[in-house]
C-alpha positions in Angstrom: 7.5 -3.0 -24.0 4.4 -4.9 -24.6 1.6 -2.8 -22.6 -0.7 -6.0 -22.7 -1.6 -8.0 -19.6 -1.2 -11.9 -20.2 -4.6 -14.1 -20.1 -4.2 -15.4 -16.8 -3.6 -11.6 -15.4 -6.6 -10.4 -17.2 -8.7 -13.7 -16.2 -7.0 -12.9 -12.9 -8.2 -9.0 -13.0 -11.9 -9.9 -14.1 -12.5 -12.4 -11.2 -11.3 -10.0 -8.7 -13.3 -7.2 -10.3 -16.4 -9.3 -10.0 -16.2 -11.1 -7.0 -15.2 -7.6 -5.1 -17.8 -5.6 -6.9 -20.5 -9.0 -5.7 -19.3 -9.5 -2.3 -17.5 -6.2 -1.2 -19.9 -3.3 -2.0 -19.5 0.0 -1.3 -21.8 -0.7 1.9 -20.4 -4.0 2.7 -16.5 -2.0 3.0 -18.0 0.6 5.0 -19.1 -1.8 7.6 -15.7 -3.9 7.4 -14.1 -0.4 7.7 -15.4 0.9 10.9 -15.5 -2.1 12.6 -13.2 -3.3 15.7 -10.9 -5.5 12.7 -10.6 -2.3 10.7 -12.0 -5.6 7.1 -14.1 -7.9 6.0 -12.4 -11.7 7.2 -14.9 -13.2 4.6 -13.5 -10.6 2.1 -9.7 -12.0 3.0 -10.6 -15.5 2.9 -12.6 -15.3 -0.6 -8.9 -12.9 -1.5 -7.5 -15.6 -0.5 -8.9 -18.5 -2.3 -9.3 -16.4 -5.3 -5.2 -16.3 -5.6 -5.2 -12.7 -5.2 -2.3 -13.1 -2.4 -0.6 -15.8 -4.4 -0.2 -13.9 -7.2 2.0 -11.5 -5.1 4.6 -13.9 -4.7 6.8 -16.3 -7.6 5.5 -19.6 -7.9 9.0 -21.1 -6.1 8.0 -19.3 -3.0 4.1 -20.8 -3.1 2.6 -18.4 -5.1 0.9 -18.2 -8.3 3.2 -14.7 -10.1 5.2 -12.3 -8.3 6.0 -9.7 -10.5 5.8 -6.4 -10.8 2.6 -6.0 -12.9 0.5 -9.3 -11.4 1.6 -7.0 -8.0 -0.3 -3.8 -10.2 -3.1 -6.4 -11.3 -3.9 -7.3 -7.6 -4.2 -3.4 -6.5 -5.5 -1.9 -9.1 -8.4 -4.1 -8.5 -8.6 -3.5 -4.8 -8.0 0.5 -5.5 -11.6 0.3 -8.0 -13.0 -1.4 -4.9 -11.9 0.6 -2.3 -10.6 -2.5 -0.6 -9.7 -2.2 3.0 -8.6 -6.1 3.2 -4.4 -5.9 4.7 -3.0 -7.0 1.4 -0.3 -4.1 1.2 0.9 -5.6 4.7 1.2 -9.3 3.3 3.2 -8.1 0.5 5.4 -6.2 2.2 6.2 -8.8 4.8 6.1 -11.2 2.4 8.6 -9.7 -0.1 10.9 -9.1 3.1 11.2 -13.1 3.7 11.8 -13.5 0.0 14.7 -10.9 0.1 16.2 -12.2 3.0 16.7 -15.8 1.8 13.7 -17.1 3.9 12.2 -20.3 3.0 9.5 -21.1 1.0 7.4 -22.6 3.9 7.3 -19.3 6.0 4.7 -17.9 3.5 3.2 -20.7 3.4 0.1 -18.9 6.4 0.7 -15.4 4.7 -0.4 -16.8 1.0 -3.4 -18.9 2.7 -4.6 -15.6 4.5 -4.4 -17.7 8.3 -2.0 -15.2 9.2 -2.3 -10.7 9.4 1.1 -9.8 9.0 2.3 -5.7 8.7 5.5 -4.0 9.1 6.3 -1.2 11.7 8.5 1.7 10.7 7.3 4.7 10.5 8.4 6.7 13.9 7.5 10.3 15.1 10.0 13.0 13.4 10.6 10.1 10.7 9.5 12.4 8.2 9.2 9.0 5.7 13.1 8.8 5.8 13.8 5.1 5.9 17.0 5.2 7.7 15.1 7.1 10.4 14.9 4.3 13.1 15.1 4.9 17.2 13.6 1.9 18.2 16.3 0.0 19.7 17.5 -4.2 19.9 19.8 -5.2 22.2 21.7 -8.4 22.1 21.4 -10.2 25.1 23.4 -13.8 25.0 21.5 -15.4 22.2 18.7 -13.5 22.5 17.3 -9.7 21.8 15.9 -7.4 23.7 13.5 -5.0 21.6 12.1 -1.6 23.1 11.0 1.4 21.1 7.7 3.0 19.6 6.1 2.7 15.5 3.3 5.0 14.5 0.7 4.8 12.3 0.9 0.8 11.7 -1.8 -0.1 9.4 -3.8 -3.0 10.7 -1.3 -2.8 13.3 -4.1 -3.6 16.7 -4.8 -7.0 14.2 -1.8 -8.1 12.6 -0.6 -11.6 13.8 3.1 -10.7 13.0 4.7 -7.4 12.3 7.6 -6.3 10.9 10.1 -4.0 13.5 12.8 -2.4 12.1 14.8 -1.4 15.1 18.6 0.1 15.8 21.6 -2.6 16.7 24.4 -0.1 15.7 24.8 3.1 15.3 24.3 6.6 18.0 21.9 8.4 15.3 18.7 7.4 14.8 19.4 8.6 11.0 22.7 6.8 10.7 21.7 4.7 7.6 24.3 1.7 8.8 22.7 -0.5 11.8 19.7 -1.2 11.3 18.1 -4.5 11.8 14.9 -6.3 10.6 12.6 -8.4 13.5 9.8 -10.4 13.1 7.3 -10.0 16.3 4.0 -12.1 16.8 1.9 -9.7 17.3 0.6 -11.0 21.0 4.1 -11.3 22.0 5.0 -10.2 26.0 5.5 -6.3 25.9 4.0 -5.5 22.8 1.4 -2.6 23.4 -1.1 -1.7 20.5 -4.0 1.4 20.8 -5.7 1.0 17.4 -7.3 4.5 15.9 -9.9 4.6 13.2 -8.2 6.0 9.7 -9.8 9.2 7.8 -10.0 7.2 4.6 -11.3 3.5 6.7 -9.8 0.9 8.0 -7.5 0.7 10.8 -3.9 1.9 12.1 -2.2 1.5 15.7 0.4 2.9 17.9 2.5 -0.1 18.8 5.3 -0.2 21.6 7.4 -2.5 22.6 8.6 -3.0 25.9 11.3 -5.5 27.0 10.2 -7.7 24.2 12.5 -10.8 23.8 12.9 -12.5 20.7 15.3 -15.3 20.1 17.6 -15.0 17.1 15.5 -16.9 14.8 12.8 -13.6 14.5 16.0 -12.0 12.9 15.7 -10.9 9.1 18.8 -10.4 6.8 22.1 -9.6 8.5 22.7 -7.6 11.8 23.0 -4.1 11.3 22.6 -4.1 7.2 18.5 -4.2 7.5 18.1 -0.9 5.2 18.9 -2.5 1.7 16.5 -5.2 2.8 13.8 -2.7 3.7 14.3 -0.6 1.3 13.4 -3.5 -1.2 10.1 -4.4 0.2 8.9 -0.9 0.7 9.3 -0.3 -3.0 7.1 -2.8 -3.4 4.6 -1.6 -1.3 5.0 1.7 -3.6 4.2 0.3 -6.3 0.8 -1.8 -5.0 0.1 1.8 -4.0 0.3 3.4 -7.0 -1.4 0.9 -8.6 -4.1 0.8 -5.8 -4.6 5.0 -6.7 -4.7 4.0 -10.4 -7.7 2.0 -9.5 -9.4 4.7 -7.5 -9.0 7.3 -9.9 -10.6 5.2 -12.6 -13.9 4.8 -10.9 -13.7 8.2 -9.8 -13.0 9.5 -13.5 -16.2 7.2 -14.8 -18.4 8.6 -12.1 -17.5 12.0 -13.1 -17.9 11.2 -16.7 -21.2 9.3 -16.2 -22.8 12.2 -13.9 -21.7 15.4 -16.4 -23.5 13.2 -19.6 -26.7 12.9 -16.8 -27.3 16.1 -14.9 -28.8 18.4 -16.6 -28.8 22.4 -16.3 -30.5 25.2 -18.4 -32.3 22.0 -20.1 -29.1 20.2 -21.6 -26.5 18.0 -19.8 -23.8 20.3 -18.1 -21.0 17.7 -20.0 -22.0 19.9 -23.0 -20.2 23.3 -21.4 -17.3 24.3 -22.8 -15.6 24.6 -20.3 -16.5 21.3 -18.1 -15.1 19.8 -21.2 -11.7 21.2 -21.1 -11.3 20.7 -17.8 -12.8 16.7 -17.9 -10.3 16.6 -21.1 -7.3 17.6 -18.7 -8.1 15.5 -16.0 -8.8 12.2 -18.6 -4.9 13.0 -19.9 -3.2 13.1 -16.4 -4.9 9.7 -15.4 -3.4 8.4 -18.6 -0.1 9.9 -17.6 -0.5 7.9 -14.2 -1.0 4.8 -15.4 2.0 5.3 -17.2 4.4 5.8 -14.7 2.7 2.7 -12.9 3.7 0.5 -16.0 7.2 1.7 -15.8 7.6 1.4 -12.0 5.7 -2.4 -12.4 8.3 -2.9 -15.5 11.4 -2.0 -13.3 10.9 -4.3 -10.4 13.6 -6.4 -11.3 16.1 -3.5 -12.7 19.7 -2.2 -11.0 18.7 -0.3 -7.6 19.0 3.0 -8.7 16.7 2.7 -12.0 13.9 0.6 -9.9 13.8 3.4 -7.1 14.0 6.4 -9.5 11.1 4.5 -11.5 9.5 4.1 -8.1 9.8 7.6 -7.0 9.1 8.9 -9.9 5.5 6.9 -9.8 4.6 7.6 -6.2 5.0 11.6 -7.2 2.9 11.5 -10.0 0.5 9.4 -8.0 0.2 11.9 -5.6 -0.1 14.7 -7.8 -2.5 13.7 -10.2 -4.7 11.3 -7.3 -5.0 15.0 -5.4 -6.3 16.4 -8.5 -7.9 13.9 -9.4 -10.0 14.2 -6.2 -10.2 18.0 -6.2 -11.6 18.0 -9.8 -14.2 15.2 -9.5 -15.7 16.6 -6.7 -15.7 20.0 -8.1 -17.6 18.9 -11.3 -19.7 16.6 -8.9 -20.9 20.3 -7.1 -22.4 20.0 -3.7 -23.3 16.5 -4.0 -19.5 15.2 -3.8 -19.0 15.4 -0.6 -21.8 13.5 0.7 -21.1 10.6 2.2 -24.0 8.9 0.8 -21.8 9.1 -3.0 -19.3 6.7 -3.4 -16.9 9.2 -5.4 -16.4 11.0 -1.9 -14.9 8.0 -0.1 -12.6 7.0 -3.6 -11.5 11.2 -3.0 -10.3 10.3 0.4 -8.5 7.5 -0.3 -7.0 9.1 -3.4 -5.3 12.0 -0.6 -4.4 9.9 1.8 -2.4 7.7 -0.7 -0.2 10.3 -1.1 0.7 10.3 2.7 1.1 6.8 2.7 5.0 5.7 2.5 6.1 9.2 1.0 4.5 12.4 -0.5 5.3 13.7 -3.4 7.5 16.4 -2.2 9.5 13.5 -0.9 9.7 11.4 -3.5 10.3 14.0 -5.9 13.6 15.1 -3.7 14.0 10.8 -3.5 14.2 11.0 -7.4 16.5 13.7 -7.8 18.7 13.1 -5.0 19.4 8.8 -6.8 20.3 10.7 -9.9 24.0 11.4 -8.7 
């Protein structure tokens, strides 16, 4: 496997780097962050115009890449600039119309950055279980009828379309057959959204839908086999993740590098003790180790199901595991001052936690990886 990024990705990682790190400080994303959009809409249009949305997607659907690592190139970048731009929802949504036989033209607004798009899922008592799904669509003539409730929808009180899954078959709501994919303007009649600040920044919702009628052309994939289809795109939001946590512990390992060679303590820096070395050794190999199992989930993209998952699994675990440490240690080593909010390293902690909630923690996805072995 050759662990080099091609020119353009590396041209492509450089310009995002810099324009970010120009136009998207620290203070700039904690204004986009709290305000009422939850990001920056200069930040997504200059994204935009950059090709950092392009590249998330093969050039025969509009785009400018689509695979796994251009996908890792793109997040890593936002994770090192503690991006709060709705990137992960444009790639999921995205990646859905590709799997579904959509044509080119409907990503046309979601490559340009006119259009927010983000999927709704996650329910209460979901416990990240895909095939968890109680919202319901009945099929009324030629029409549906969809009524249910999603949680925790990121950019969910923004997005111009979301992504429903919602139940057409089946008397469980963890019966893994009948599940069916919708896409729902956002403003449609019947769709409720209360937005809620997130811990980390940025924005989520509670989104219900009441009575909403779609016609059949908001359908994705075929009736009642959504989950194969959903599965797909939500691995690749797993891996923009990961990569987006690979990102974030990076800065947050150079921080913690840069301030033990610069405080001093007894009248020598404190990165000459022992044992701050041992433990800044540790914490240097299990960031290498993540980026790793980033590589091989960005290599396996295009492999059989049950090697893509496990490789996906098995990448979202160590993410979680080593991003939590990652956190714990830097701030540790930082003393007192890490957890100010006035020091960057505590808001790239944050994020590095919350990842790990995001779309499975790592006791999950460590069952996930042992449960696809058989």
């Amino acid at each position: 496997m050759d662990f080099e990024h091609t020119e353009d990705r590396r041209m492509l990682a450089d310009t995002l780097n810099r324009y970010l790190a120009e136009q998207a400080g620290i203070e700039v994303r904690h204004a986009a962050a709290a305000s009422p959009a939850g990001f920056n809409r200069t930040t997504w249009q200059g994204l935009a115009e950059l090709g950092a949305l392009g590249a998330l997607f093969p050039e025969s659907a509009g785009g400018l890449g689509g695979s796994g690592f251009d996908v890792a190139v793109v997040f890593e970048c936002l994770g090192r600039a503690l991006a709060v731009e709705p990137l992960l929802g444009t790639l999921v949504v995205g990646q859905a119309l590709l799997a579904s036989g959509a044509q080119p033209a409907q990503l046309e607004r979601l490559i340009d950055g006119s259009t927010v798009a983000t999927w709704a899922h996650d329910e209460a008592d979901g416990h990240y279980a895909l095939h968890h799904v109680a919202t319901r669509a009945e099929r009324k003539g030629d029409a549906w009828v969809l009524n249910g409730h999603k949680a925790v929808v990121v950019h969910g009180d923004q997005a111009d379309l979301l992504l429903v899954s919602a139940r057409t078959g089946g008397a469980k709501a963890d019966a893994p057959e009948g599940i069916t994919l919708f896409l729902v303007p956002g403003n449609a009649p019947g769709v409720q959204r209360r937005g809620n600040p997130r811990i980390d920044g940025g924005r989520t919702a509670e989104v219900t839908f009441t009575d909403v009628h779609l016609d059949d052309t908001a359908r994705l994939g075929d009736v009642d086999h959504g989950l194969p289809l959903l599965e797909r795109a939500t691995g690749w939001g797993l891996l923009a993740l990961c990569a987006e946590a690979l990102g974030a512990m990076e800065v947050a390992k150079a921080h913690t590098l840069d301030y033990l060679r610069t405080r001093r303590q007894f009248g020598v820096p404190i990165g000459s003790f022992q044992a701050l070395q041992h433990r800044m050794a540790d914490l240097l190999l299990e960031v290498e180790q993540a980026r790793s199992a980033v590589i091989n989930a960005a290599a396996s993209m295009d492999a059989p199901r049950q090697v893509r998952e496990r490789a996906l699994s098995a990448a979202k675990y160590s993410i979680g595991r080593i991003g939590t440490r990652v956190a714990e240690e830097s701030i540790q080593m930082h003393g007192g001052i890490g957890m100010t909010w006035e020091l960057p390293l505590a808001h790239y902690a944050k994020r590095l936690v919350m990842i790990d909630h995001q779309l499975g923690d790592e006791d999950h996805h460590l069952a996930r990886y042992i449960a696809l072995a058989n």
